[in-house]
N, CA and C atoms of all chains as a GROMACS GRO file, in nm:
protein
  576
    1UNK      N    1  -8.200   3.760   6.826
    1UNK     CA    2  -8.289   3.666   6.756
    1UNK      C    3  -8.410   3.743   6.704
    2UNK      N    4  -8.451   3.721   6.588
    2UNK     CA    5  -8.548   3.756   6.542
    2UNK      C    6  -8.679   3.656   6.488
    3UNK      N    7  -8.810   3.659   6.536
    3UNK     CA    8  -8.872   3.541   6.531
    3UNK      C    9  -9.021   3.574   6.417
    4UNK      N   10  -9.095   3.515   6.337
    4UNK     CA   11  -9.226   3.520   6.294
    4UNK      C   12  -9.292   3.374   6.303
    5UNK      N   13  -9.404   3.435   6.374
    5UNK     CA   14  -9.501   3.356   6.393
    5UNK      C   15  -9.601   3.388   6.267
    6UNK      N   16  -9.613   3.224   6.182
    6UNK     CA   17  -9.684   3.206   6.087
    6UNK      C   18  -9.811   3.168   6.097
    7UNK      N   19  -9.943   3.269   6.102
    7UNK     CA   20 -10.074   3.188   6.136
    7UNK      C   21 -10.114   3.157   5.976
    8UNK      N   22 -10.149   2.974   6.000
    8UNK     CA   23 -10.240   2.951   5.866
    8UNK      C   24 -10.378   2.836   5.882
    9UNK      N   25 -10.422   2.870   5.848
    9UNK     CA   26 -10.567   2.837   5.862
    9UNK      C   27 -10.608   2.701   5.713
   10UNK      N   28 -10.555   2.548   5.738
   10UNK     CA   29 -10.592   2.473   5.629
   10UNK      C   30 -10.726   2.433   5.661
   11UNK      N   31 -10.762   2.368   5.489
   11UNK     CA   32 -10.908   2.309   5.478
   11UNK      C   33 -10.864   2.199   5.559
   12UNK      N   34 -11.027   2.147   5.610
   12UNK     CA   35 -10.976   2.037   5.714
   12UNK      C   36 -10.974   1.888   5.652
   13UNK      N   37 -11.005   1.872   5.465
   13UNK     CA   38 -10.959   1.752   5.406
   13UNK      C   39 -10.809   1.747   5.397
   14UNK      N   40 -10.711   1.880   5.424
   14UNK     CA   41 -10.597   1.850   5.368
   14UNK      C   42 -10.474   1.888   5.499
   15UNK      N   43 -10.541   1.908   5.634
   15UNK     CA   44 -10.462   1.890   5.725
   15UNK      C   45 -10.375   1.794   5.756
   16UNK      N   46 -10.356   1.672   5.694
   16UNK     CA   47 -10.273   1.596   5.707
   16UNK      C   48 -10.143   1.581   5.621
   17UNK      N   49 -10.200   1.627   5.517
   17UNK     CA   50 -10.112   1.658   5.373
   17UNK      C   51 -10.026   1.780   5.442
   18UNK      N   52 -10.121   1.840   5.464
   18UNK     CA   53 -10.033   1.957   5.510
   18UNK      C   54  -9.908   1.957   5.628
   19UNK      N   55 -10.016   1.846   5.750
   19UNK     CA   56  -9.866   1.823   5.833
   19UNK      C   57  -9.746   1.790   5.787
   20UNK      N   58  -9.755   1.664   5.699
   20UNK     CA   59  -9.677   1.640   5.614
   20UNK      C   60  -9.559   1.719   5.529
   21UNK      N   61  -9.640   1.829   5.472
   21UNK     CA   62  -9.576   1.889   5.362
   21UNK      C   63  -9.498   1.960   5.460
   22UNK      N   64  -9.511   2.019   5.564
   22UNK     CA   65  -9.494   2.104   5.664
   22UNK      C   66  -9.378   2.046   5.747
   23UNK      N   67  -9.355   1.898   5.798
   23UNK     CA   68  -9.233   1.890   5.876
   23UNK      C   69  -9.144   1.846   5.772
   24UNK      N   70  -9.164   1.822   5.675
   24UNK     CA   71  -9.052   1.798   5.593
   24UNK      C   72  -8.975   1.973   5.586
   25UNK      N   73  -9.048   2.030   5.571
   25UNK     CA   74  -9.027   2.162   5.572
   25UNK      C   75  -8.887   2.212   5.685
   26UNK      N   76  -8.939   2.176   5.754
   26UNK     CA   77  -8.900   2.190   5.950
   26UNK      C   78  -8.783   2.111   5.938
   27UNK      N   79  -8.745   1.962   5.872
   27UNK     CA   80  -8.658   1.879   5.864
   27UNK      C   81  -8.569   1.984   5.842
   28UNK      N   82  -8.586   2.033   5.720
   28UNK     CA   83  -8.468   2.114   5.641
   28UNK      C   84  -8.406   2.223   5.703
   29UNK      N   85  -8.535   2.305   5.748
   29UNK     CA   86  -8.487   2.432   5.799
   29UNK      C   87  -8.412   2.445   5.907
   30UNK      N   88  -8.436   2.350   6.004
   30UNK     CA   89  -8.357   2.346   6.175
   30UNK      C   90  -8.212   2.326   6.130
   31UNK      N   91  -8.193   2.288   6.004
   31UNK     CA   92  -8.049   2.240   5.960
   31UNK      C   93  -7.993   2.419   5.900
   32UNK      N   94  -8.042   2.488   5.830
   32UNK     CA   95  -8.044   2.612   5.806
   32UNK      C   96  -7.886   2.684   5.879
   33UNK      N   97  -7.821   2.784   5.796
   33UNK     CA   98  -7.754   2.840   5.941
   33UNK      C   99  -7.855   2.959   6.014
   34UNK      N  100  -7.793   2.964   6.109
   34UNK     CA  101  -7.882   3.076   6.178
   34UNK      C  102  -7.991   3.048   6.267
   35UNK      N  103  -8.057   2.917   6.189
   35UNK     CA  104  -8.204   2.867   6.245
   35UNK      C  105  -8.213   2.844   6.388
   36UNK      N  106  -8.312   2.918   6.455
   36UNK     CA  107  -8.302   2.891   6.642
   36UNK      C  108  -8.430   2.799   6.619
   37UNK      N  109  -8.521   2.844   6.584
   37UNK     CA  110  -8.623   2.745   6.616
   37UNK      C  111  -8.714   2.772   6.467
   38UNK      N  112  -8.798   2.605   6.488
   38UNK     CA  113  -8.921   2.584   6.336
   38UNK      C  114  -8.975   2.526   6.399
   39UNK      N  115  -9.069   2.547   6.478
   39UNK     CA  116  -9.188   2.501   6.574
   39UNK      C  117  -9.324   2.482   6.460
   40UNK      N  118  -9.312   2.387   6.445
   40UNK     CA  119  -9.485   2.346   6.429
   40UNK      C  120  -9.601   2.313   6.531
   41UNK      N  121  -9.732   2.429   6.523
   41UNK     CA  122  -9.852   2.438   6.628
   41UNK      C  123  -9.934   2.426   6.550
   42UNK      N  124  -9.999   2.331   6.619
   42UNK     CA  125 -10.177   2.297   6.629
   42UNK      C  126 -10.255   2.356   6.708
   43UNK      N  127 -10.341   2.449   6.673
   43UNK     CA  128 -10.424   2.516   6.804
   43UNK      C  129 -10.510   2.386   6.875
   44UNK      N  130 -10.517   2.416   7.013
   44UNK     CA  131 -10.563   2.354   7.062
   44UNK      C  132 -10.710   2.314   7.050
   45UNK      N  133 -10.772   2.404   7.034
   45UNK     CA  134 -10.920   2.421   6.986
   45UNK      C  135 -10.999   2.393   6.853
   46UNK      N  136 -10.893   2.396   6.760
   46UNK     CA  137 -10.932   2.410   6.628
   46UNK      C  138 -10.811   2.363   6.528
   47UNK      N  139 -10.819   2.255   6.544
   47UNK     CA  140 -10.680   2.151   6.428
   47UNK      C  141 -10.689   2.204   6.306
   48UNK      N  142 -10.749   2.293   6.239
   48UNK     CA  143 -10.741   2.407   6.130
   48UNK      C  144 -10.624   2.534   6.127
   49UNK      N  145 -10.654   2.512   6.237
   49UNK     CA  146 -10.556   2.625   6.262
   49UNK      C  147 -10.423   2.633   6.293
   50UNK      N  148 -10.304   2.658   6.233
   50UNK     CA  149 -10.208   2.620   6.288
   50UNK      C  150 -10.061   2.782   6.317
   51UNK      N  151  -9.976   2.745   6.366
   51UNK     CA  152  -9.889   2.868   6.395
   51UNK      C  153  -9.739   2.786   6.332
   52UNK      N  154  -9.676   2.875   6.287
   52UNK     CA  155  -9.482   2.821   6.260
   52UNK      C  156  -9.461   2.920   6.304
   53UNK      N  157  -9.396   2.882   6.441
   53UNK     CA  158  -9.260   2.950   6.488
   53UNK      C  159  -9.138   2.944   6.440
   54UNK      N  160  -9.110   3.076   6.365
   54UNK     CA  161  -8.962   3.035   6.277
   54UNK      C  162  -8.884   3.173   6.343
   55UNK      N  163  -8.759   3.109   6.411
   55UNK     CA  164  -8.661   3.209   6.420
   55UNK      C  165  -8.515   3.208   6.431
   56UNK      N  166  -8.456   3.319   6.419
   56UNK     CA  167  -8.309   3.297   6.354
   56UNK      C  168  -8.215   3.367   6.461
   57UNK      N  169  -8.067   3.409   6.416
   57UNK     CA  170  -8.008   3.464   6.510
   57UNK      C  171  -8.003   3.625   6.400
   58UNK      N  172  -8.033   3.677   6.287
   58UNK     CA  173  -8.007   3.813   6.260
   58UNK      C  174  -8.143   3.774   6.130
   59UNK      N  175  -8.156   3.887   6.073
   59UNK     CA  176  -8.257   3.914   5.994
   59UNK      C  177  -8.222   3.827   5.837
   60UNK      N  178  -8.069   3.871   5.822
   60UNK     CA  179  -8.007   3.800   5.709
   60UNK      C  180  -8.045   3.653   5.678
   61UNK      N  181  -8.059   3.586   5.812
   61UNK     CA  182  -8.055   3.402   5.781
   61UNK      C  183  -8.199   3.382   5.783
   62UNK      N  184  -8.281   3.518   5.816
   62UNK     CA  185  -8.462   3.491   5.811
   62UNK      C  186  -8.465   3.460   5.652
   63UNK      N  187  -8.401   3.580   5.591
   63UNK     CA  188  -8.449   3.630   5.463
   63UNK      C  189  -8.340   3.513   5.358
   64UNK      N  190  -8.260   3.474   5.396
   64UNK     CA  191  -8.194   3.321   5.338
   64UNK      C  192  -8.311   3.213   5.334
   65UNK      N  193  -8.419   3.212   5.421
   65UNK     CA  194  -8.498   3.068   5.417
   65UNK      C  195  -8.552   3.091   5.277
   66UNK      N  196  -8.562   3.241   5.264
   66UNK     CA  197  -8.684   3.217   5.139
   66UNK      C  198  -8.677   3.198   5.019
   67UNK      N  199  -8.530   3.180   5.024
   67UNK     CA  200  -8.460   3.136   4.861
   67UNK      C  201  -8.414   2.973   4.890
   68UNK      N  202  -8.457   2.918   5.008
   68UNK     CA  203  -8.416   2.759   5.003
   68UNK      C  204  -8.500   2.692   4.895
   69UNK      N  205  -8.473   2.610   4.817
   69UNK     CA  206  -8.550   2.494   4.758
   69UNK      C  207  -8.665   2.454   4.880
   70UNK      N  208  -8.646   2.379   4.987
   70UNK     CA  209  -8.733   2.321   5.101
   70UNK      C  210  -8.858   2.388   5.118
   71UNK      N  211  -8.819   2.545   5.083
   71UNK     CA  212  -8.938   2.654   5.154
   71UNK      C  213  -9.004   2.654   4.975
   72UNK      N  214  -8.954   2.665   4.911
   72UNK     CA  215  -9.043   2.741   4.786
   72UNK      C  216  -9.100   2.604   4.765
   73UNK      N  217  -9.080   2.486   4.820
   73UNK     CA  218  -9.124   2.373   4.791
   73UNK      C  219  -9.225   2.367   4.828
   74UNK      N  220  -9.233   2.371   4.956
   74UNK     CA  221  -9.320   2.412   5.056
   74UNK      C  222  -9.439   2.489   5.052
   75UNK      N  223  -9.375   2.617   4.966
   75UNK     CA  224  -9.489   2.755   4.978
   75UNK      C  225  -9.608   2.719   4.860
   76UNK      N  226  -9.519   2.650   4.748
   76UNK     CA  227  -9.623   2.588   4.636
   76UNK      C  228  -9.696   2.473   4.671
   77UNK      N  229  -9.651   2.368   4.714
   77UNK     CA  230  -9.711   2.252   4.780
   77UNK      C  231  -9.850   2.268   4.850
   78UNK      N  232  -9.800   2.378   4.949
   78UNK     CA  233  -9.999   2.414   5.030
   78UNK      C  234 -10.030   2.516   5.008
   79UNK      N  235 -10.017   2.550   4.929
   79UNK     CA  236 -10.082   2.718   4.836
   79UNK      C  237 -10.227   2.632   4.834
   80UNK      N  238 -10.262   2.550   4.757
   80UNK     CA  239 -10.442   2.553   4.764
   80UNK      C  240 -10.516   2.460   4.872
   81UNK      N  241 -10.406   2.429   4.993
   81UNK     CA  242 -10.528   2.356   5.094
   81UNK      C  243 -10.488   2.477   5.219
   82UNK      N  244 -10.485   2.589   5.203
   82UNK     CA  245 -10.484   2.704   5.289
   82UNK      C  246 -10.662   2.795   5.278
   83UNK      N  247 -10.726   2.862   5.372
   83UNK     CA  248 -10.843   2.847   5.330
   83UNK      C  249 -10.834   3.001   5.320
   84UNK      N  250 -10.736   3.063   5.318
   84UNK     CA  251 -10.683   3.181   5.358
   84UNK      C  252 -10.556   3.242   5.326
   85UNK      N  253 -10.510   3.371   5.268
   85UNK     CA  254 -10.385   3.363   5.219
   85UNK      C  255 -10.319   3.356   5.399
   86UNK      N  256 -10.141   3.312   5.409
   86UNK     CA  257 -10.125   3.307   5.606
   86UNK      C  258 -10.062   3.447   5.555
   87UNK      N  259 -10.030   3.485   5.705
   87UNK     CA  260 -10.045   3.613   5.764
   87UNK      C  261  -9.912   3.537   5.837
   88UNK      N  262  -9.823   3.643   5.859
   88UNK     CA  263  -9.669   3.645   5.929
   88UNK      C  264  -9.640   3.727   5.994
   89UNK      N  265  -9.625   3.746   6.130
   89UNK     CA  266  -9.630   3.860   6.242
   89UNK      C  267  -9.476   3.852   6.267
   90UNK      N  268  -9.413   3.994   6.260
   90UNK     CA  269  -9.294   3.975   6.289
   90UNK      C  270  -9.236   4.065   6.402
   91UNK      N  271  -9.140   3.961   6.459
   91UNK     CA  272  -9.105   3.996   6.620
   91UNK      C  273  -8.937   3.983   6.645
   92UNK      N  274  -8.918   4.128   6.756
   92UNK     CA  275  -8.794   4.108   6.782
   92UNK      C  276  -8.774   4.057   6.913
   93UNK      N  277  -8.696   3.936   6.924
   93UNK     CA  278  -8.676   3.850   7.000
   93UNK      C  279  -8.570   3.929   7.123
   94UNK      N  280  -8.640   3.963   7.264
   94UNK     CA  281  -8.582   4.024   7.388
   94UNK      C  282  -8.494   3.938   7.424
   95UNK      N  283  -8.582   3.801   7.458
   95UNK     CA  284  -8.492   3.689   7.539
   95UNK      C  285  -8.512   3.594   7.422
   96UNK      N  286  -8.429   3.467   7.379
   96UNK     CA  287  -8.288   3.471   7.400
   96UNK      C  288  -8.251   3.530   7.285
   97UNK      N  289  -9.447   1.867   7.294
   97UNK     CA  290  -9.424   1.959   7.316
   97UNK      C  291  -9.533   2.067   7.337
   98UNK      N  292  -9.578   2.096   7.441
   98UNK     CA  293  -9.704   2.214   7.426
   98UNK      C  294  -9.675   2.366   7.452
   99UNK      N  295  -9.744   2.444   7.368
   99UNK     CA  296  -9.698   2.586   7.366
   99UNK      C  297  -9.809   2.686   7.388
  100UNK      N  298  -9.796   2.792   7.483
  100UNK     CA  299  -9.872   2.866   7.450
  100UNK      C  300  -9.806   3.067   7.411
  101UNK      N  301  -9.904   3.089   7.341
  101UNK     CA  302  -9.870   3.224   7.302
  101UNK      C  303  -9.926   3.298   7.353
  102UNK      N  304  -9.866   3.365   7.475
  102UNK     CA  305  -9.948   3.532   7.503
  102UNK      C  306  -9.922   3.635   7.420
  103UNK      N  307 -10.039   3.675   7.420
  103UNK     CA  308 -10.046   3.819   7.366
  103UNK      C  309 -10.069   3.956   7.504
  104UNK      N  310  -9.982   4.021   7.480
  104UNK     CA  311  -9.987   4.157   7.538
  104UNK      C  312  -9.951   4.255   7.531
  105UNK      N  313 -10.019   4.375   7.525
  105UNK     CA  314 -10.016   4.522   7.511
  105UNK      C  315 -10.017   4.612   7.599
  106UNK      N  316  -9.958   4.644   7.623
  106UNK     CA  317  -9.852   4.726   7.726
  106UNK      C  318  -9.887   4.878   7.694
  107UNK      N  319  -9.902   4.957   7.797
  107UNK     CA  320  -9.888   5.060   7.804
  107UNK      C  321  -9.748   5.173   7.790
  108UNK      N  322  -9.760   5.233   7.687
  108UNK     CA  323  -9.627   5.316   7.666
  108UNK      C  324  -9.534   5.352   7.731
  109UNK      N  325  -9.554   5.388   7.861
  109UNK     CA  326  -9.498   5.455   7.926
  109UNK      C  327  -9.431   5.335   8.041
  110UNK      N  328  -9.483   5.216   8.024
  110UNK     CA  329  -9.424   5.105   8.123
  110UNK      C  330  -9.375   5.007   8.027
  111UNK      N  331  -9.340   5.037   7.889
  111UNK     CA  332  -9.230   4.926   7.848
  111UNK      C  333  -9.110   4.899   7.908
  112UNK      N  334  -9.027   4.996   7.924
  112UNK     CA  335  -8.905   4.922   8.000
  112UNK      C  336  -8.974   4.848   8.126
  113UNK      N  337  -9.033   4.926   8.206
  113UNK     CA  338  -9.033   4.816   8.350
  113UNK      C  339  -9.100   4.678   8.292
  114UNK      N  340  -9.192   4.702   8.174
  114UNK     CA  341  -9.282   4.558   8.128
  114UNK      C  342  -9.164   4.454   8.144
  115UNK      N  343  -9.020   4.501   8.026
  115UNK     CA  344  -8.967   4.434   8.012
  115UNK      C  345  -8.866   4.382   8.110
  116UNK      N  346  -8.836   4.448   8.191
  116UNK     CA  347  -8.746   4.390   8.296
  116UNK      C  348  -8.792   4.310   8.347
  117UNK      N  349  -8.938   4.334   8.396
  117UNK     CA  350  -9.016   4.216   8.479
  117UNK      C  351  -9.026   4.092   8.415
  118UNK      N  352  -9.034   4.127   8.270
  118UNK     CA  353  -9.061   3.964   8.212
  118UNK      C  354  -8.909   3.888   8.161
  119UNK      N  355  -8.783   3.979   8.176
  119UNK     CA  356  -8.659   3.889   8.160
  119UNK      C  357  -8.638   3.891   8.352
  120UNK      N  358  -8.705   3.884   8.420
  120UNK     CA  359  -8.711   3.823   8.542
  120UNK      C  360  -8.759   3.657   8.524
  121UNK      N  361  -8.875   3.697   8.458
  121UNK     CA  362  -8.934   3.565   8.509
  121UNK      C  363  -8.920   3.478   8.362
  122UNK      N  364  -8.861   3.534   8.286
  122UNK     CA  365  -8.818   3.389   8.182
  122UNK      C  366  -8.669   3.364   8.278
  123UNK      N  367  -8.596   3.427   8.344
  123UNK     CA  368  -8.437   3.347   8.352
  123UNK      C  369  -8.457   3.230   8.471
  124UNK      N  370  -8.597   3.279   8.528
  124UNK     CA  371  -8.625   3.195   8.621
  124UNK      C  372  -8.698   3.044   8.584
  125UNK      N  373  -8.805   3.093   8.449
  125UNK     CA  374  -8.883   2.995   8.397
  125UNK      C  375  -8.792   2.886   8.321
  126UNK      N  376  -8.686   2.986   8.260
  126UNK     CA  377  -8.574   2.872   8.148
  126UNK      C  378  -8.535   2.774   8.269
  127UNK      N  379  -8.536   2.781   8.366
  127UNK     CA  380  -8.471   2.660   8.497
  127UNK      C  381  -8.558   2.536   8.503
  128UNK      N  382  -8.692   2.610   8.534
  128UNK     CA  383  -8.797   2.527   8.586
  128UNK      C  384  -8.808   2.342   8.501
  129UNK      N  385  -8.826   2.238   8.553
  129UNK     CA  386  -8.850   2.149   8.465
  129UNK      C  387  -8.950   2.112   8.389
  130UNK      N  388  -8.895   2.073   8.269
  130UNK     CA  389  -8.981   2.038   8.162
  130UNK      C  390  -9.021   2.185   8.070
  131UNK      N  391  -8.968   2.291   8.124
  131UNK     CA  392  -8.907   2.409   7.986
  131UNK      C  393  -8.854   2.391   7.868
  132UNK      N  394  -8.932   2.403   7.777
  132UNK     CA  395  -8.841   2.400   7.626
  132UNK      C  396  -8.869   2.536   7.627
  133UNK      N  397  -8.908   2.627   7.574
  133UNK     CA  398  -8.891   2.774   7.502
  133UNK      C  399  -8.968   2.896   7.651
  134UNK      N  400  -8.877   3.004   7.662
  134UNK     CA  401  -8.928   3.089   7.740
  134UNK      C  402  -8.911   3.234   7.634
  135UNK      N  403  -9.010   3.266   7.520
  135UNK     CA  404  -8.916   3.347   7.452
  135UNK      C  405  -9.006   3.506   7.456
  136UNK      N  406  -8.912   3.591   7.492
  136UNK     CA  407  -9.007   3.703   7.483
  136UNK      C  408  -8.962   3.770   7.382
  137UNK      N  409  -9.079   3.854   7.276
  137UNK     CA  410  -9.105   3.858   7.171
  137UNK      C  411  -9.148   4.041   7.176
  138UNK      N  412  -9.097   4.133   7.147
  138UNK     CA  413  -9.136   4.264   7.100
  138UNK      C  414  -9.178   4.264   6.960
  139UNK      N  415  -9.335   4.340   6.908
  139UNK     CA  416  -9.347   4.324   6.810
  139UNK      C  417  -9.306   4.435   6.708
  140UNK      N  418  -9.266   4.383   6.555
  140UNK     CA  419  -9.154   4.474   6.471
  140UNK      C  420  -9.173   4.635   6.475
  141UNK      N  421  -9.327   4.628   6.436
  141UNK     CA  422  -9.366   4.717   6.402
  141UNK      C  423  -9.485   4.788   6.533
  142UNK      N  424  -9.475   4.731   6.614
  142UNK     CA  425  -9.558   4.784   6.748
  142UNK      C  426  -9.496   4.809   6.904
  143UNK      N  427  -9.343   4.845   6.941
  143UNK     CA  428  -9.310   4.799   7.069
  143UNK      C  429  -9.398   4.797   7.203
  144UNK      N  430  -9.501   4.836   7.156
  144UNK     CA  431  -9.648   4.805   7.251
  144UNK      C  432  -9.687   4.694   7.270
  145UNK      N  433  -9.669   4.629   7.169
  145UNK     CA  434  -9.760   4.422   7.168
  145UNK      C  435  -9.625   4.357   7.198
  146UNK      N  436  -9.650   4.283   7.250
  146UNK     CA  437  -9.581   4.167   7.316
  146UNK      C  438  -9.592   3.997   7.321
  147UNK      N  439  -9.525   3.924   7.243
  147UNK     CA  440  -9.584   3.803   7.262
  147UNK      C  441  -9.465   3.709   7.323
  148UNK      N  442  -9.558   3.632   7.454
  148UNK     CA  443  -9.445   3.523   7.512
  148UNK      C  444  -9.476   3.416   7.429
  149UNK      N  445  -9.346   3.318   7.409
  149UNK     CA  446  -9.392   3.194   7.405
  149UNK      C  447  -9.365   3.124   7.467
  150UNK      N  448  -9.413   3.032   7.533
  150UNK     CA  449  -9.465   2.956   7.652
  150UNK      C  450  -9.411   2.775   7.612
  151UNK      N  451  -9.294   2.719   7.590
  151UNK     CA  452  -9.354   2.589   7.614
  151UNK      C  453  -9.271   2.456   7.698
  152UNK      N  454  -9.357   2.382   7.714
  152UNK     CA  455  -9.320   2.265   7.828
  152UNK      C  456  -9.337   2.118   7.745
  153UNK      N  457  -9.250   2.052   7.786
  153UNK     CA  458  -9.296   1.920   7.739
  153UNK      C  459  -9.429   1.885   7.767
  154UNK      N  460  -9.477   1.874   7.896
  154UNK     CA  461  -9.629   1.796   7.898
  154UNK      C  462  -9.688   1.924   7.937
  155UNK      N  463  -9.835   1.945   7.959
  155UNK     CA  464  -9.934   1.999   8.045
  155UNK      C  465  -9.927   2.001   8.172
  156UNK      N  466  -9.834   1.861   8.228
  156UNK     CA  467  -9.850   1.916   8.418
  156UNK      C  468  -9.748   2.012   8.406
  157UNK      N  469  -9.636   2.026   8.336
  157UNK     CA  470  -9.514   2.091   8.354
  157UNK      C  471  -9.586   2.234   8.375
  158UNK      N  472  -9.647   2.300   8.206
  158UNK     CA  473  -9.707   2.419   8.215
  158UNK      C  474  -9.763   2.414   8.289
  159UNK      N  475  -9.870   2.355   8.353
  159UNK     CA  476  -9.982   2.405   8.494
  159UNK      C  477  -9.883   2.428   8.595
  160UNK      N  478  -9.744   2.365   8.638
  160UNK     CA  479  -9.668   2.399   8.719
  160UNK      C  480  -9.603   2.531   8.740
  161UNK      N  481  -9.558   2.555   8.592
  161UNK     CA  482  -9.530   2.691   8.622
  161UNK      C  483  -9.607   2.810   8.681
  162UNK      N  484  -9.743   2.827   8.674
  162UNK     CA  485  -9.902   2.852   8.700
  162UNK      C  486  -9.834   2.866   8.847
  163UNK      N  487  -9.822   2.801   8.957
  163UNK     CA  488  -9.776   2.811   9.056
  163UNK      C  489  -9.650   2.837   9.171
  164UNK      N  490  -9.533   2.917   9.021
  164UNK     CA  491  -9.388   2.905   9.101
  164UNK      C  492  -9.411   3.060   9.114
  165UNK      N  493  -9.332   3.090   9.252
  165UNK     CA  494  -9.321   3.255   9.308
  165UNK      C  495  -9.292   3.337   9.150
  166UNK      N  496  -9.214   3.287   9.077
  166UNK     CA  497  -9.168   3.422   8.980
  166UNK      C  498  -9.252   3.482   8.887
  167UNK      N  499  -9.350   3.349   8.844
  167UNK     CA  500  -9.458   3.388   8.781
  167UNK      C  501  -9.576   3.444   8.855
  168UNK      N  502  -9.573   3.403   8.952
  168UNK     CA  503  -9.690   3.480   9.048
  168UNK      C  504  -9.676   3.619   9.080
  169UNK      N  505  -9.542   3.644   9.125
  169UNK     CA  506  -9.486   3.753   9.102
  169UNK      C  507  -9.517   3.867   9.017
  170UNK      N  508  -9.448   3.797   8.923
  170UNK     CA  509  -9.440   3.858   8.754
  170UNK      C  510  -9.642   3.918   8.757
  171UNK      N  511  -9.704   3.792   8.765
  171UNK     CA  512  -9.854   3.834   8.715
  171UNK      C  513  -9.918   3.938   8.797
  172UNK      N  514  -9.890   3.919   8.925
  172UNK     CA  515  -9.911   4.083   9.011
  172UNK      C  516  -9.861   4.215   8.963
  173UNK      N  517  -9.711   4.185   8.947
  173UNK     CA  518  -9.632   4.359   8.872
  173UNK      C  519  -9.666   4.422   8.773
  174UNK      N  520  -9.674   4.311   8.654
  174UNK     CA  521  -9.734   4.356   8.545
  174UNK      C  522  -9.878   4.372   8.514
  175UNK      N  523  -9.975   4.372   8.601
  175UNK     CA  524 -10.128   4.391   8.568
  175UNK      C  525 -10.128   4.516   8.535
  176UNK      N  526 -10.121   4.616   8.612
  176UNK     CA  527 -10.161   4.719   8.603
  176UNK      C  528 -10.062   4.849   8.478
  177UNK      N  529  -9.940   4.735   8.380
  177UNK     CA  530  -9.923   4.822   8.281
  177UNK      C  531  -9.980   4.798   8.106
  178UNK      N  532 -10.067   4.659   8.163
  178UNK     CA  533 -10.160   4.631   8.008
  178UNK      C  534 -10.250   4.741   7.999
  179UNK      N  535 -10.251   4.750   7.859
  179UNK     CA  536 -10.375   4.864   7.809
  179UNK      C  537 -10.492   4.748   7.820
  180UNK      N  538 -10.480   4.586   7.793
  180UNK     CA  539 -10.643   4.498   7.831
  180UNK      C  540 -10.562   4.384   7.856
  181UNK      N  541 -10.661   4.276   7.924
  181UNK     CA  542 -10.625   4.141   7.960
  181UNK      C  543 -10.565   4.097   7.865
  182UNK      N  544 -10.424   3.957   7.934
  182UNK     CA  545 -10.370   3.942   7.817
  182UNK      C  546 -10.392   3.813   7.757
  183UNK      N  547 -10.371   3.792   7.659
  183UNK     CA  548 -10.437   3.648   7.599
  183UNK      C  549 -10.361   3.539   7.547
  184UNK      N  550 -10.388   3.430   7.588
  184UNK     CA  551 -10.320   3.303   7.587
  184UNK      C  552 -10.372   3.198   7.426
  185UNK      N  553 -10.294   3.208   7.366
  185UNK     CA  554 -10.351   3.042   7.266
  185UNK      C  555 -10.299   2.970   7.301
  186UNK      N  556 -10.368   2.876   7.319
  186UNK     CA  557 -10.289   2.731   7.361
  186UNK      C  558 -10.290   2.635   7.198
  187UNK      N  559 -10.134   2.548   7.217
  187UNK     CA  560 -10.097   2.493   7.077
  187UNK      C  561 -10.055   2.354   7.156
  188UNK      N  562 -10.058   2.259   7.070
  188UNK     CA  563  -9.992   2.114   7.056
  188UNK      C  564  -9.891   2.142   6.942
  189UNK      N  565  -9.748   2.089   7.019
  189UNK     CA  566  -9.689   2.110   6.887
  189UNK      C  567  -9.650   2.002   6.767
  190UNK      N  568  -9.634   1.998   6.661
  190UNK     CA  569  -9.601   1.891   6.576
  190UNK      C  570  -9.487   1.798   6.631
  191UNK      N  571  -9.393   1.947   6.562
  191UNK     CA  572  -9.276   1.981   6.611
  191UNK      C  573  -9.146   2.098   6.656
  192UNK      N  574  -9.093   2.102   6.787
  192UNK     CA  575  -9.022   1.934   6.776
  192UNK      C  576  -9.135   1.889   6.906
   0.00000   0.00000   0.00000
């Protein structure tokens, strides 16, 4: 499994839009092949802040999300209530 | 669903034992109740950083784990191969 954790940082008029835009997102992708997990996080401290846990079973079905309709839908949709371009940390998954 | 993300950085020379110790205590944690994700995470481009992810359905679940032998365990063995303390975000998740 291979996993990235997505940190993004929305304005706080459009955090809701954004949840929004965001599990529809998650709807699609858990359906994905490959898809292990599309975790949507709220930091605890700071509802601005949020994390997507997205991970797959090989690198191939990572790099498949980014030609879905759902995601480019997605990536344009909250392009301007982000206060920050996000940042994507990428990790190779030990366990499972 | 609540999650948290450690961060940790490991000293070079104790990655393998890092890692044995911590697929100890996820095969033990995946048991425990109210476990959704035990995932340990090597990072792509650093096999030094390390991130768990941590999550439980409620908050008593996670505070529970806080107190089972494997993690107690685990948090004794591994102190002394971080290069610094390791760090926790705590998340609410959307979803799932």
């Amino acid at each position: 499994m291979i996993a990235t954790i997505v940190h993004v940082k929305v304005k706080k008029e459009h955090i809701e839009a954004f949840i929004r835009a965001t599990v529809q997102n998650h709807e699609e992708s858990v359906k994905e092949n490959g898809n292990m997990r599309f975790d949507i996080l709220q930091k605890g401290d700071d509802p601005t802040q949020f994390a997507l846990y997205e991970a797959y079973v090989t690198e191939e079905f990572a790099a498949a999300h980014k030609h879905t309709p759902h995601y480019l839908e997605w990536k344009e949709t909250v392009q301007e209530w982000m206060t920050e371009p996000r940042e994507g940390v990428r990790y190779n998954a030990i366990k499972p």
